[in-house]
C-alpha positions as CSV (number, residue, x, y, z in Angstrom):
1,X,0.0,0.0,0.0
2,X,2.4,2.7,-0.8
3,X,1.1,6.1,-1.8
4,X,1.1,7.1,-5.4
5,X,4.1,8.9,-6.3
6,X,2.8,12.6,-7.8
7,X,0.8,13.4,-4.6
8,X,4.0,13.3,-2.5
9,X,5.9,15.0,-5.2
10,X,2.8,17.4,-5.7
11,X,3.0,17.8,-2.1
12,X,6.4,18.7,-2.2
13,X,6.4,21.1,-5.2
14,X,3.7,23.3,-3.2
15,X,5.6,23.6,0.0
16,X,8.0,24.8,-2.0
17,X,6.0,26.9,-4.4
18,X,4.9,28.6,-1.3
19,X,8.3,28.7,0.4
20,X,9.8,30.5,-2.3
21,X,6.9,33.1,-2.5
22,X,6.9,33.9,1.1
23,X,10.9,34.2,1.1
24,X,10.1,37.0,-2.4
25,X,7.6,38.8,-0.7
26,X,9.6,39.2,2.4
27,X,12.5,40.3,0.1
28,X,10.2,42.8,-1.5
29,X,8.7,44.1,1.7
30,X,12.3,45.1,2.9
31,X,13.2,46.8,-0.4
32,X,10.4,48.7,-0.3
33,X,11.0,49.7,3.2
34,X,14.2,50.5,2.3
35,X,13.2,52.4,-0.2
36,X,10.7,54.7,1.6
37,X,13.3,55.4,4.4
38,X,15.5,56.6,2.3
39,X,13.1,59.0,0.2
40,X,12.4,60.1,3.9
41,X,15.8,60.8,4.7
42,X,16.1,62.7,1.5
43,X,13.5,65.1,2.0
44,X,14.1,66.2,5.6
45,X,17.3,66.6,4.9
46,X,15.9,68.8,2.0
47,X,13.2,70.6,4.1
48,X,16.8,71.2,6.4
49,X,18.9,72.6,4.1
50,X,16.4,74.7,3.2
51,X,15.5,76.2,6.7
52,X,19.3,76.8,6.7
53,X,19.6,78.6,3.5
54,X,16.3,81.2,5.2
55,X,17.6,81.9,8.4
56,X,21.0,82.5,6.6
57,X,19.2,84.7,4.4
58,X,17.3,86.1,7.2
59,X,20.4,86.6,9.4
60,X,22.0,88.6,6.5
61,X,19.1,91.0,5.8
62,X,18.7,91.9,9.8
63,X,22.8,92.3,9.8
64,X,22.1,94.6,6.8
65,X,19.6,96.7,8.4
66,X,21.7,97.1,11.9
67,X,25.0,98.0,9.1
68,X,26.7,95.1,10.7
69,X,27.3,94.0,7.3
70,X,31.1,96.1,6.5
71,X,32.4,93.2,3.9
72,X,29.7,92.9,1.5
């Protein structure tokens, strides 16, 4: 009474049909995450930079107005 041989092997084949989706999606999930922490890291770094560039800006017009400003 052995067992017919393609339900094993079908058997087999799904585990690791489903082995090899679950180890791709996993992969995908972290490249996406990767992904959106980086764009994040990008833009407040660019929302930084330009808060720096205003109060530099800023800084130099009040200088300006007080005639602090002798080398420009």
């Amino acid at each position: 009474m052995l067992p017919d041989l393609p339900t094993p092997l079908a058997l087999l084949l799904g585990l690791l049909a489903s082995g090899a989706v679950y180890v791709i999606g996993t992969a995908a999930g972290r490249l996406h995450r990767s992904i959106q922490q980086r764009s994040r890291a990008a833009e407040i770094e660019a929302i930084r930079q330009g808060m720096l560039r205003h109060a530099a800006a800023d800084d130099h017009h009040h200088r300006a107005r007080m005639g602090l400003n002798q080398g420009d």
